[in-house]
C-alpha positions in Angstrom: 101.9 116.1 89.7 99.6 114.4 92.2 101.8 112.3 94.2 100.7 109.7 97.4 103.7 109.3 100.0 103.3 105.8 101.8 105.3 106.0 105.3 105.7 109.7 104.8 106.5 110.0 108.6 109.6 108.2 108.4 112.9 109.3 107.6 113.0 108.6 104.1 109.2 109.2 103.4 109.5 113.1 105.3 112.9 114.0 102.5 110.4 112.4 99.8 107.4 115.3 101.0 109.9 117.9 101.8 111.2 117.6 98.1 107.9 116.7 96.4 106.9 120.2 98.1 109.5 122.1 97.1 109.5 120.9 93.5 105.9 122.1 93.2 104.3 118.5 93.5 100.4 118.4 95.1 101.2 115.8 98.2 99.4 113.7 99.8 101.2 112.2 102.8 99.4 108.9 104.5 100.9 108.4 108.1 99.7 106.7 111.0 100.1 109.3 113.4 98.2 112.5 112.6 100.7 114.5 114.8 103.3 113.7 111.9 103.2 116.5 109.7 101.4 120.1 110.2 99.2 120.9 107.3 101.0 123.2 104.4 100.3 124.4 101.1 100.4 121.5 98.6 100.3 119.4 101.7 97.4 116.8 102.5 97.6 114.7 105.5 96.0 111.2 105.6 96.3 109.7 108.6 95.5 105.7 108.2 96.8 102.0 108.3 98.7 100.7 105.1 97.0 97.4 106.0 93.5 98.8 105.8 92.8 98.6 102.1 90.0 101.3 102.4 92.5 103.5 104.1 94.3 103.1 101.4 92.2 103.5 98.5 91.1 106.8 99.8 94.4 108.4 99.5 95.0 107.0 96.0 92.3 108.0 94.5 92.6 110.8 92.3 96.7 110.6 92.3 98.7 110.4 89.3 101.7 108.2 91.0 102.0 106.3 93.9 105.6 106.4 96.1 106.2 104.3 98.8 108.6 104.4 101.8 107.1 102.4 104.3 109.3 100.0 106.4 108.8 96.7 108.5 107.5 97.4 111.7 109.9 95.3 113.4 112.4 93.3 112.7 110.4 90.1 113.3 107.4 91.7 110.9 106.9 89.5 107.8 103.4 90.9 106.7 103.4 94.7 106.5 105.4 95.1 102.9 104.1 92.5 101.1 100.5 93.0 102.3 100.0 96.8 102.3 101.3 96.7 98.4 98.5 94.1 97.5 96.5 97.3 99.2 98.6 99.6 97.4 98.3 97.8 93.7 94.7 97.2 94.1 93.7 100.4 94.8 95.9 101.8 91.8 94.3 99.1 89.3 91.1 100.5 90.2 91.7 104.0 89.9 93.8 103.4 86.4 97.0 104.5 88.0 100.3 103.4 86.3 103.2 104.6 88.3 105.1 102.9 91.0 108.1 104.0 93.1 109.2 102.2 95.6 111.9 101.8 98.4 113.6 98.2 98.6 116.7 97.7 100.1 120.3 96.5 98.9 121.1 92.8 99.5 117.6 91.6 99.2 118.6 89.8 95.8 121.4 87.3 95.6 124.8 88.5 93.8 123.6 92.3 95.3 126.8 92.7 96.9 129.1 90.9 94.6 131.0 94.5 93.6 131.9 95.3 97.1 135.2 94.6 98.9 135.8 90.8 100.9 134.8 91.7 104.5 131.4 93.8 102.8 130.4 90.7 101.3 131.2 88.9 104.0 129.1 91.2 106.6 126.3 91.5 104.0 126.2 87.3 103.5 125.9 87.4 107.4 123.6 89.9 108.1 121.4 88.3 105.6 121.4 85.0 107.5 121.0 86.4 110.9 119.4 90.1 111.9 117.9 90.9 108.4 116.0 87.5 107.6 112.9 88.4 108.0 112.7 91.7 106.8 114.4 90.6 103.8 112.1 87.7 103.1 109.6 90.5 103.8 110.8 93.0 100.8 111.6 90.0 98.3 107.8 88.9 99.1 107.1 92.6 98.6 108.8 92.9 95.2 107.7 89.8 93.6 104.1 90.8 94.1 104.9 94.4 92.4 106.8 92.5 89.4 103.7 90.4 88.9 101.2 93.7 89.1 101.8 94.9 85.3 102.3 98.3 87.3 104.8 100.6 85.8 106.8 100.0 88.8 110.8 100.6 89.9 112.1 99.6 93.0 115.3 102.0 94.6 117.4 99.4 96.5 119.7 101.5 98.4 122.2 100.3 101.0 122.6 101.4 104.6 120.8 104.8 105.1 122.2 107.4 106.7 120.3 110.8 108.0 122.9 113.2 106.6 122.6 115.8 104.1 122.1 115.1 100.9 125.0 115.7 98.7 123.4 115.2 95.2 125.5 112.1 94.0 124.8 109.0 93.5 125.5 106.0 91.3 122.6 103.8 89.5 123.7 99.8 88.9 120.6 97.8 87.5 122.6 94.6 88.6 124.8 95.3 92.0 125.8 97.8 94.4 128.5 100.0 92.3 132.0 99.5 94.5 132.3 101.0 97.6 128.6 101.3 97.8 127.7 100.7 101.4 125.9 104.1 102.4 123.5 107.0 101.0 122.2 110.0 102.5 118.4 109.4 102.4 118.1 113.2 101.1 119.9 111.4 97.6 117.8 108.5 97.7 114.8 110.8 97.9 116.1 113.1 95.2 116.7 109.9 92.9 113.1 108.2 93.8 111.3 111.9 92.3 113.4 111.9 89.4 111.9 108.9 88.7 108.3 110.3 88.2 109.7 111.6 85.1 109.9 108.0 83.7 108.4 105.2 82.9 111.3 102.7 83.9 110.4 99.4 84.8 113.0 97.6 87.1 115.1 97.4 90.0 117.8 100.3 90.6 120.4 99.9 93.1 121.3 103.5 93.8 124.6 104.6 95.8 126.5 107.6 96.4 129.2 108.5 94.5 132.8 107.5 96.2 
C-alpha cells in the first residue's frame, strides 16, 4: 500500500516507517529536516512544513492512506495539530483519499482515565489542569476537526510513550484506558496504528500494553 508518514522523524513516526518498510508498504516520509532519514528502497523522503498546505498536498497525492504522528512543537503550541490536519483533510478530499490514522493521546477526553488506580487518576486530573493544557486543548481541537471531515478516520490514544522495544501486546478499550494502562512501547503503538490500514474503523481507540 501507498502510505504518507506525517512527523515521520519523530519517535513514533521513525517505528511507523521502519515497520511500514519492512511490511512491504511504498513510504513516503514528510519531515522537516531532510537530514532525517537516508533514502531506501520503498522509502521517499519529503522534506516540508505540515503548516504549508502545498507541502502537504504534494506528499498526498497519489497515496492510498494517510498516517499521522506529528506532535506539538512545544508545550505552549496550540496551532500545529489542529491546523496541519485542516492541511492534511483537505488535501485527502481532493485527491479522493478515505483513510485516516492518527496518533492522539490518552486523557484528552474526560472519563479517559476512569479505569485506572486512585493516585493515576489523580496525577492524570492534575496534569491535565497544569503541564498538558494546551497540548491537550491542541489534540481535542485536532480530533474534533477529523470527526467532522467524513474521513474514514481512527485516532490511537495511547498513554505515556515509552522508547523500549516493542513487545507485541497491547489492549484496545473504545471507552477508557484498560486498568493498569499507564505506558506503551511506541514499537506497539506503531504495530497497532498499521494494522489499522487493514480496516475501515471509524473511532477512537485507546490502545495499552498488556499488564
Amino acid at each position: 500500500m501507498r502510505i504518507v508518514v506525517f512527523g515521520a522523524s519523530g519517535g513514533t513516526g521513525r517505528e511507523l516507517v521502519r515497520q511500514a518498510l519492512a511490511q512491504g508498504h511504498d513510504v513516503t516520509a514528510f519531515v522537516r529536516n531532510p537530514q532525517s532519514f537516508a533514502a531506501a528502497d520503498l522509502l521517499r523522503v519529503v522534506t516540508g512544513d505540515a503548516l504549508d498546505s502545498r507541502a502537504v498536498a504534494s506528499a498526498i497525492a497519489g497515496q492510498q492512506a494517510v498516517l499521522s504522528a506529528l506532535g506539538a512543537r512545544s508545550l505552549a503550541d496550540e496551532t500545529l495539530l489542529p491546523n496541519s490536519m485542516q492541511h492534511i483533510l483537505a488535501a485527502m478530499k481532493q485527491q479522493g483519499i478515505g483513510r485516516l490514522i492518527v496518533l492522539g493521546a490518552s486523557g484528552v477526553w474526560p472519563g479517559a482515565s476512569r479505569r485506572l488506580s486512585p493516585p493515576m487518576r489523580l496525577l492524570a486530573k492534575l496534569l491535565d489542569a497544569t503541564v498538558l493544557k494546551k497540548p491537550f486543548a491542541a489534540q481535542r481541537a485536532m480530533q474534533q476537526i477529523i470527526q467532522a471531515s467524513g474521513t474514514e478516520w481512527t485516532v490511537v490514544q495511547p498513554p505515556r510513550l515509552l522508547n523500549t522495544p516493542g513487545r507485541g501486546q497491547y489492549r484496545v478499550d473504545a471507552e477508557a484506558l484498560p486498568a493498569g494502562g499507564t505506558t506503551i512501547a511506541r514499537a506497539d503503538v506503531a504495530t497497532f496504528m498499521l494494522a489499522q490500514l487493514a480496516t475501515t474503523a471509524m473511532g477512537f481507540v485507546d490502545a495499552v500494553m498488556a499488564g
